[in-house]
C-alpha positions in Angstrom: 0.0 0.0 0.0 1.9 3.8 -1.3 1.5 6.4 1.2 -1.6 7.9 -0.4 -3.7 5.0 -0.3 -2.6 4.6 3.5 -3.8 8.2 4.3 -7.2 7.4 2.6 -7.4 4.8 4.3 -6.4 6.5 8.0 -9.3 9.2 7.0 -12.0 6.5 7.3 -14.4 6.1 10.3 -15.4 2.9 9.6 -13.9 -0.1 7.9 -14.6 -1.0 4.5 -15.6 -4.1 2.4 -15.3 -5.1 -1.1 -18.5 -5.7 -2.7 -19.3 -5.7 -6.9 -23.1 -4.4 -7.0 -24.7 -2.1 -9.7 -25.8 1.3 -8.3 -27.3 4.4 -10.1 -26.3 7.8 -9.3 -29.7 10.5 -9.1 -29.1 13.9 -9.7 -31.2 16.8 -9.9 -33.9 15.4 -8.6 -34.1 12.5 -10.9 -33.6 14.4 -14.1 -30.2 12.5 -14.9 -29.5 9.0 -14.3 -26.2 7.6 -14.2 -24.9 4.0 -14.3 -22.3 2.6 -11.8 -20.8 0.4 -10.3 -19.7 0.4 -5.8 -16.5 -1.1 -5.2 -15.9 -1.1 -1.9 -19.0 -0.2 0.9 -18.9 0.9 4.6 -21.9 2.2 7.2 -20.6 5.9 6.2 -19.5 5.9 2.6 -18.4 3.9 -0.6 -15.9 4.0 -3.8 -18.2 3.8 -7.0 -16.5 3.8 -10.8 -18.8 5.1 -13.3 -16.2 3.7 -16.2 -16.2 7.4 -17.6 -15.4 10.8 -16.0 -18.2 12.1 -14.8 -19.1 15.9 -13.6 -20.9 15.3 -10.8 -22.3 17.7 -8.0 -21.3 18.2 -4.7 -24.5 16.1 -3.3 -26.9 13.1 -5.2 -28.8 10.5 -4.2 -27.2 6.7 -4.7 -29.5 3.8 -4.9 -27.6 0.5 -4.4 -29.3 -3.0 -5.5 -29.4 -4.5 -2.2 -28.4 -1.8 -0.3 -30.8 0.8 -0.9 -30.8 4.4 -1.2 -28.7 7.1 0.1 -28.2 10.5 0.2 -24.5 11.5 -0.9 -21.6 13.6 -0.5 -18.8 13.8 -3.2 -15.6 13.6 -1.3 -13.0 12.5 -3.3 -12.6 11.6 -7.3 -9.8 9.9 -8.9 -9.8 9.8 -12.5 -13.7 7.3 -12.9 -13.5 6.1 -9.2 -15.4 8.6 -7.1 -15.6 8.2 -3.5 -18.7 9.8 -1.2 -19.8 9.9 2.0 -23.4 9.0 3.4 -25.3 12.0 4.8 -28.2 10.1 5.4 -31.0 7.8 3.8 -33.3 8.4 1.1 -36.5 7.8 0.4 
């Protein structure tokens, strides 16, 4: 592990587990849908990979087959891989 991946990692509040589930990504209340896929899931956020650069705002809603729905906060994006924090659930 390089020394940026162990300050990510030092950041979190809660641990993290792999998981391959297909998500979509609602923004503006619904008006655009994106595709994409989580990578990696804890109770406060997740790593998703939309396989293109996306623009994305600062806060969306994430629905997760399996996991449900979530309200979002962009934190961090590293080229497709964009990772967010959970601000709370969504209807």
């Amino acid at each position: 592990m390089d020394t940026q991946q162990q300050a990510a990692q030092d950041r979190r509040i809660a641990p993290r587990r792999r998981v391959l589930k297909a998500a979509k990504i609602f923004i503006n209340d619904g008006v655009s849908v994106f595709d994409c896929t989580v990578h990696d899931v804890s109770a406060s956020g997740a790593r998703l990979s939309l396989g293109i650069f996306q623009v994305l705002p600062k806060q969306f809603r994430l629905v997760v087959n399996d996991l449900g729905a979530h309200h979002c906060e962009l934190v961090r994006i590293t080229g497709t891989e964009y990772g967010v924090r959970f601000i709370g659930l969504a209807a």
